[in-house]
ROFIKE-820033 format. One record per residue: residue number from 1; residue in three letters; x negated, y negated, z negated of N, C-alpha, C in turn. Coordinates in Angstrom, 1 decimal. Each point is the difference from the previous one (the first is absolute). Example, Ala and Ser with C-alpha at 12.3 -4.5 7.8 and 13.67 -1.06 7.14 Angstrom:
pos: 1	code: Ala	n.x: -13.2	n.y: 5.7	n.z: -7.8	ca.x: 0.9	ca.y: -1.2	ca.z: 0.0	c.x: -0.9	c.y: -1.2	c.z: 0.0
pos: 2	code: Ser	n.x: 0.4	n.y: -1.1	n.z: 0.7	ca.x: -0.9	ca.y: -1.1	ca.z: 0.0	c.x: 0.8	c.y: -1.1	c.z: -0.8
***
This chain:
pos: 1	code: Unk	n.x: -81.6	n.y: -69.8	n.z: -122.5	ca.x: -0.4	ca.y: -0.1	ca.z: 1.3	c.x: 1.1	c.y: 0.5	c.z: 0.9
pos: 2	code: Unk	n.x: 0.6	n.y: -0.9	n.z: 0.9	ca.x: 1.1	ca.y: 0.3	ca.z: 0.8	c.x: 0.1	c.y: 1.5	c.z: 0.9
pos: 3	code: Unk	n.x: -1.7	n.y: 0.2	n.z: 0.5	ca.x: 0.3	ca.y: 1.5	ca.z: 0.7	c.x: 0.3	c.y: 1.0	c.z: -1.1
pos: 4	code: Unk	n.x: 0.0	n.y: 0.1	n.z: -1.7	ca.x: 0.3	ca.y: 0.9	ca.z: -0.5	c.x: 1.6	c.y: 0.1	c.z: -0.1
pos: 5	code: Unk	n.x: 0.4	n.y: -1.7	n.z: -0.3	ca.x: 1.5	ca.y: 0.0	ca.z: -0.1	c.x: 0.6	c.y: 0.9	c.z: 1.5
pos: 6	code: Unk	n.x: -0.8	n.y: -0.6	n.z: 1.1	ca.x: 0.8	ca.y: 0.4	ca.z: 1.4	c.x: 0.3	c.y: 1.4	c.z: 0.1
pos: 7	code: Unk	n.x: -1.3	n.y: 1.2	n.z: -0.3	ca.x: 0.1	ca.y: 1.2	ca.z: -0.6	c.x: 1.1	c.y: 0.5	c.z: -0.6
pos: 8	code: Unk	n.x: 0.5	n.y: -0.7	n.z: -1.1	ca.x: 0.9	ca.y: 0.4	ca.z: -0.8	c.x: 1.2	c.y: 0.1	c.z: 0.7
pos: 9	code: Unk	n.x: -0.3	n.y: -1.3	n.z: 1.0	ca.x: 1.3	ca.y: -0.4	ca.z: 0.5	c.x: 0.8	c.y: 1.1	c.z: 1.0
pos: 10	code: Unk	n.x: -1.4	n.y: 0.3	n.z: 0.9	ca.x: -0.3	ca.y: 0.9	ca.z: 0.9	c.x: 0.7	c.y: 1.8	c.z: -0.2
pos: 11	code: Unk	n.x: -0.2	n.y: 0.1	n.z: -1.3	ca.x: 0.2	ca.y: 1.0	ca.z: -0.7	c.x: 1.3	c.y: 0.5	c.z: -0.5
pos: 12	code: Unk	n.x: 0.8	n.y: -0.9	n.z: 0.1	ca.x: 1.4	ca.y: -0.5	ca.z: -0.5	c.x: -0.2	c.y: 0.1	c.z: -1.7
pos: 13	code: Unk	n.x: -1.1	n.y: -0.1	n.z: -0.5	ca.x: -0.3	ca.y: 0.2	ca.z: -1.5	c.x: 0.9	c.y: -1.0	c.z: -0.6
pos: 14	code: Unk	n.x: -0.1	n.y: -1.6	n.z: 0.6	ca.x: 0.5	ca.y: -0.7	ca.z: -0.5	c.x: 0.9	c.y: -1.3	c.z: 1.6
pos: 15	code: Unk	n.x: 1.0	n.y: -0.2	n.z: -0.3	ca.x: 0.7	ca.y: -0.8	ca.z: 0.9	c.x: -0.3	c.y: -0.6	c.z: 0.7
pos: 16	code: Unk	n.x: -0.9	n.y: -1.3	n.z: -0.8	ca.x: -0.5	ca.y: -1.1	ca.z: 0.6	c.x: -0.6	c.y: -0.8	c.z: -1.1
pos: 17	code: Unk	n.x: -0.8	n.y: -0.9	n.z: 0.5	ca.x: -0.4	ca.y: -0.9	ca.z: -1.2	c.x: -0.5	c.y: -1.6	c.z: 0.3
pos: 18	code: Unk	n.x: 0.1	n.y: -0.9	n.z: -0.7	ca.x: -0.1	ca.y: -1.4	ca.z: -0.2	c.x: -1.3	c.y: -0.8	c.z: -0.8
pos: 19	code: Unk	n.x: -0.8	n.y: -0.1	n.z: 1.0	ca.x: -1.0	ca.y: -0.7	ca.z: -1.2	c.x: -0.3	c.y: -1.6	c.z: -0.3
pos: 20	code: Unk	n.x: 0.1	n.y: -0.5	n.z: -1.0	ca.x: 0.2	ca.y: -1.2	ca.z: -0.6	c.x: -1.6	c.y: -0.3	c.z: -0.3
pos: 21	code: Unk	n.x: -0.1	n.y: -1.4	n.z: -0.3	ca.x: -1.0	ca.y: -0.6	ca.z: -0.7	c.x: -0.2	c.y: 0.9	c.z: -0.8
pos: 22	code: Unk	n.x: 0.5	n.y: 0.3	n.z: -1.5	ca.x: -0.4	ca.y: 1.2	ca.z: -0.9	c.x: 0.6	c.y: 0.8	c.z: -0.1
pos: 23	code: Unk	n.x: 1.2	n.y: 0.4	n.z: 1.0	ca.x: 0.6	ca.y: 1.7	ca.z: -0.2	c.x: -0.3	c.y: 0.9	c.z: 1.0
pos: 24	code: Unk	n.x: 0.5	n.y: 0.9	n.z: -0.5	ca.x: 0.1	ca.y: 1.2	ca.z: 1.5	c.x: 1.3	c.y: 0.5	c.z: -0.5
pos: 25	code: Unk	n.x: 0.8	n.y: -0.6	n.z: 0.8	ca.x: 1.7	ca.y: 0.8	ca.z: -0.2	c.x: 0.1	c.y: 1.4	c.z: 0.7
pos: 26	code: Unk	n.x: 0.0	n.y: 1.0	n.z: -0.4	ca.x: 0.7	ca.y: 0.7	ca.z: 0.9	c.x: 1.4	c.y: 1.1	c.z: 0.0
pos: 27	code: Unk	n.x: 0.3	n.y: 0.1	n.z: 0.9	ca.x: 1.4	ca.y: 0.1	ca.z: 0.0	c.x: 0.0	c.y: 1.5	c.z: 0.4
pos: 28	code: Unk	n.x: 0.8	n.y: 1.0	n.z: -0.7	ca.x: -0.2	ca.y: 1.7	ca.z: -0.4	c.x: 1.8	c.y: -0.2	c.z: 0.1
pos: 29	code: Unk	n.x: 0.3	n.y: 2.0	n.z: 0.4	ca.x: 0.5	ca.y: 0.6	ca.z: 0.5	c.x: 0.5	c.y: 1.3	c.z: -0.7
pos: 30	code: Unk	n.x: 1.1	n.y: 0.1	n.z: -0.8	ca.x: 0.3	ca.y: 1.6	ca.z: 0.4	c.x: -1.1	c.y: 0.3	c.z: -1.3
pos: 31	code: Unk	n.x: -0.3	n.y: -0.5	n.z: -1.3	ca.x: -0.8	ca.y: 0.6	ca.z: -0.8	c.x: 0.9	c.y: 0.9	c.z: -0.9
pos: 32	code: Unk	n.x: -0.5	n.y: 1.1	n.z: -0.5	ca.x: 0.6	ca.y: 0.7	ca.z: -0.7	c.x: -0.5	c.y: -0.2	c.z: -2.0
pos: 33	code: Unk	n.x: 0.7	n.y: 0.1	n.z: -0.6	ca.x: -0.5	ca.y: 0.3	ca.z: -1.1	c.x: -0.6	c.y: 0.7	c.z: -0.8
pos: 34	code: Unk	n.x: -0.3	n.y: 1.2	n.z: 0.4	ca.x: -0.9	ca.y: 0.9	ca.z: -0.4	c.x: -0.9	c.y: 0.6	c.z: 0.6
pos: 35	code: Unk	n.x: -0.6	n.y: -1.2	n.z: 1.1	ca.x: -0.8	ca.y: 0.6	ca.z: 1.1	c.x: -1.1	c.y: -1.4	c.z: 0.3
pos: 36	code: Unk	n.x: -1.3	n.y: 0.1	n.z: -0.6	ca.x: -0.9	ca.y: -1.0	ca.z: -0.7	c.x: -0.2	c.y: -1.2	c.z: 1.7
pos: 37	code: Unk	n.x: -0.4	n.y: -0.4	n.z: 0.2	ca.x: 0.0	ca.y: -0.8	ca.z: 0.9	c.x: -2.0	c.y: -1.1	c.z: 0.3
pos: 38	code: Unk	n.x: -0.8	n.y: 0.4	n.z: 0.2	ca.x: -1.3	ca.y: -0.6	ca.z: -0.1	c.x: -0.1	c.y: -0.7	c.z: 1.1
pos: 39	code: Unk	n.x: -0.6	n.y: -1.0	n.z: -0.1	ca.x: 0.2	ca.y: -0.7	ca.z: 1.4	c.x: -2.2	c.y: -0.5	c.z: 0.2
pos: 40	code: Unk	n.x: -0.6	n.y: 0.3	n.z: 0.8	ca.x: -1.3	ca.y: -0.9	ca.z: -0.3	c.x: -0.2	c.y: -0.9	c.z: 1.1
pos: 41	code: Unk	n.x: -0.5	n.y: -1.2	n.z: -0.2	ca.x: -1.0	ca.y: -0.7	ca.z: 0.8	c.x: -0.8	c.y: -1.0	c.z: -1.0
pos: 42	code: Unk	n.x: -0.1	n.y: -0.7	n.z: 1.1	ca.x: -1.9	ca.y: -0.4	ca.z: -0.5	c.x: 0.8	c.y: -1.8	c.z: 0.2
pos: 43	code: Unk	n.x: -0.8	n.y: -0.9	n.z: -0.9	ca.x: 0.3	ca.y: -1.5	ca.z: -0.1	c.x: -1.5	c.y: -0.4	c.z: 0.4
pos: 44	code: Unk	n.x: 0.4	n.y: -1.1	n.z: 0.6	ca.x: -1.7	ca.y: -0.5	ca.z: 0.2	c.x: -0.1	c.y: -1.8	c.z: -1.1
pos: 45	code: Unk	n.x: -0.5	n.y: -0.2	n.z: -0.4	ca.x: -0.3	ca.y: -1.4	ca.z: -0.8	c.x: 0.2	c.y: -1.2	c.z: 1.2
pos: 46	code: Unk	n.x: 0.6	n.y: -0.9	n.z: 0.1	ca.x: -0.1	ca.y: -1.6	ca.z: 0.7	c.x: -1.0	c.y: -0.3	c.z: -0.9
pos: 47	code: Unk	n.x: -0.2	n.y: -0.3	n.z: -1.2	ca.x: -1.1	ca.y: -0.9	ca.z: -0.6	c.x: 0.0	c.y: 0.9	c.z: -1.2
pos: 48	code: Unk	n.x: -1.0	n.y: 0.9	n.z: -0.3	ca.x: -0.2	ca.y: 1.1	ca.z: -0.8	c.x: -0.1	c.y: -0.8	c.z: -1.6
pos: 49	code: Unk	n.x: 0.6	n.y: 0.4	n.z: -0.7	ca.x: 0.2	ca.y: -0.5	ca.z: -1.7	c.x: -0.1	c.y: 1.1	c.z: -1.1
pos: 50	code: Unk	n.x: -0.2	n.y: -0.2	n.z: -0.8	ca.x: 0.2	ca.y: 0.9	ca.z: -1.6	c.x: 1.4	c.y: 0.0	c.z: 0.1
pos: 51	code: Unk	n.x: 1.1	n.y: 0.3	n.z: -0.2	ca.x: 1.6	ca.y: -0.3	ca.z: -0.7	c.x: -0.1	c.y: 1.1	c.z: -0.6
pos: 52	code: Unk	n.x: 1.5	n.y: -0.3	n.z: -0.6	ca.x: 0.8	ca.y: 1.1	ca.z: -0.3	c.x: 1.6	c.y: -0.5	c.z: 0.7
pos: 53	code: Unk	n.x: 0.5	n.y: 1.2	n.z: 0.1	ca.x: 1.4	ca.y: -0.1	ca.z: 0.7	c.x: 1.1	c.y: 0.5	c.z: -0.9
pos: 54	code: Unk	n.x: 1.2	n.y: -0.2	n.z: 0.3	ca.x: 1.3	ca.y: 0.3	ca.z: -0.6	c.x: 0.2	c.y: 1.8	c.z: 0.7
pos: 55	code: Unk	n.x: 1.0	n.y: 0.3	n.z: -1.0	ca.x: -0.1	ca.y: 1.6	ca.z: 0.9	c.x: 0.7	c.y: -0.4	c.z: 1.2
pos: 56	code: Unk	n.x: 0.3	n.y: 1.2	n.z: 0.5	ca.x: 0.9	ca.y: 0.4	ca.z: 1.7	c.x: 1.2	c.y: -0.1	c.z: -0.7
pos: 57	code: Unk	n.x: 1.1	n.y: -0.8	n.z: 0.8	ca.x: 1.0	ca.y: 0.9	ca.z: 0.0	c.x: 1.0	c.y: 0.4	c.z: 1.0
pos: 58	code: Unk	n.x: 1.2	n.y: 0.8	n.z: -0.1	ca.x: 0.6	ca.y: 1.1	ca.z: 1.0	c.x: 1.3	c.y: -0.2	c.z: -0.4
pos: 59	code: Unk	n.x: 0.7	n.y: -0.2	n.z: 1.0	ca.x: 1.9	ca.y: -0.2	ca.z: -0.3	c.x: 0.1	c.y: 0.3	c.z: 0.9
pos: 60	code: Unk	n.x: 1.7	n.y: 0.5	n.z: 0.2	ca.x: 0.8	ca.y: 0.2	ca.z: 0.2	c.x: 0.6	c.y: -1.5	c.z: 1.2
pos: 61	code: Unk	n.x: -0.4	n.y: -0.2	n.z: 1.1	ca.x: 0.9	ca.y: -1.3	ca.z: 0.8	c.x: 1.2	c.y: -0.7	c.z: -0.3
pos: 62	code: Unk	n.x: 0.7	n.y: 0.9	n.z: -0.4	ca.x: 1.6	ca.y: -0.4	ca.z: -0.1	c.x: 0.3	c.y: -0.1	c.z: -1.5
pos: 63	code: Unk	n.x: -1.3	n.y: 0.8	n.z: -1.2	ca.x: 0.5	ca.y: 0.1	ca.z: -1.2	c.x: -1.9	c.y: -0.2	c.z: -0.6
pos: 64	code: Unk	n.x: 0.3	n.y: -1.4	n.z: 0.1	ca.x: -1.1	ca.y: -0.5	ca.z: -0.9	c.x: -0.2	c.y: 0.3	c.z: -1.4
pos: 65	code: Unk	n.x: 1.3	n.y: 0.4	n.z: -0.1	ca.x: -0.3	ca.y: 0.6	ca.z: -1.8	c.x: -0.7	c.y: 1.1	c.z: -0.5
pos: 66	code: Unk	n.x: -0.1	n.y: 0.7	n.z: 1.2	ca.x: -0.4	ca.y: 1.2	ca.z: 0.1	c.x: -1.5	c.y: -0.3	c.z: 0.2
pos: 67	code: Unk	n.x: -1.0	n.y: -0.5	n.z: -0.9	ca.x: -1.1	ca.y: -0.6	ca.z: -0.1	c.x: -1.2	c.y: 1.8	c.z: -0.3
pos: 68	code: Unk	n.x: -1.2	n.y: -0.1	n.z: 0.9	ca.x: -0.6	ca.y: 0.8	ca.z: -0.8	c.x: -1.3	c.y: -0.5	c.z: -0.1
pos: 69	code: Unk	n.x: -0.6	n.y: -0.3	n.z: -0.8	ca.x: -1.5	ca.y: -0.4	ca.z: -0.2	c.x: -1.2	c.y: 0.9	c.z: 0.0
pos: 70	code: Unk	n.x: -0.9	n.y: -0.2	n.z: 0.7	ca.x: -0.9	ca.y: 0.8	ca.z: -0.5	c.x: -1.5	c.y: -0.5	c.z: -0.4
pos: 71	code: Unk	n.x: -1.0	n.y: 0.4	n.z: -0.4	ca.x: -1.4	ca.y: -1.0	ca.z: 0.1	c.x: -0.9	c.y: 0.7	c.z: 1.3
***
């Protein structure tokens, strides 16, 4: 739901964000590595279904190798 992203945004939690047909890009700042990072909002259904989804994942912009997955 976009007022939770705007929140975030609001917050300087997170930079800015991008939403797609199926993503929600968002674009983070200044994370540290030993300092956990939780982010919450809420998704609302376009046409509500059973799935299953692929996990999240989290890189690095400049160094995509730097892949981290999570479920």
């Amino acid at each position: 739901m976009r007022e939770d992203l705007e929140g975030l945004r609001n917050r300087n939690v997170i930079e800015r964000y991008d939403l797609t047909g199926r993503q929600v890009i968002l674009y983070l700042r200044n994370l540290t590595q030993k300092k956990a990072l939780r982010l919450n909002y809420r998704l609302r259904a376009k046409y509500p279904v059973r799935a299953f989804v692929p996990p999240s994942q989290a890189y690095e912009y400049y160094a995509p190798s730097a892949t981290r997955v999570t479920t």
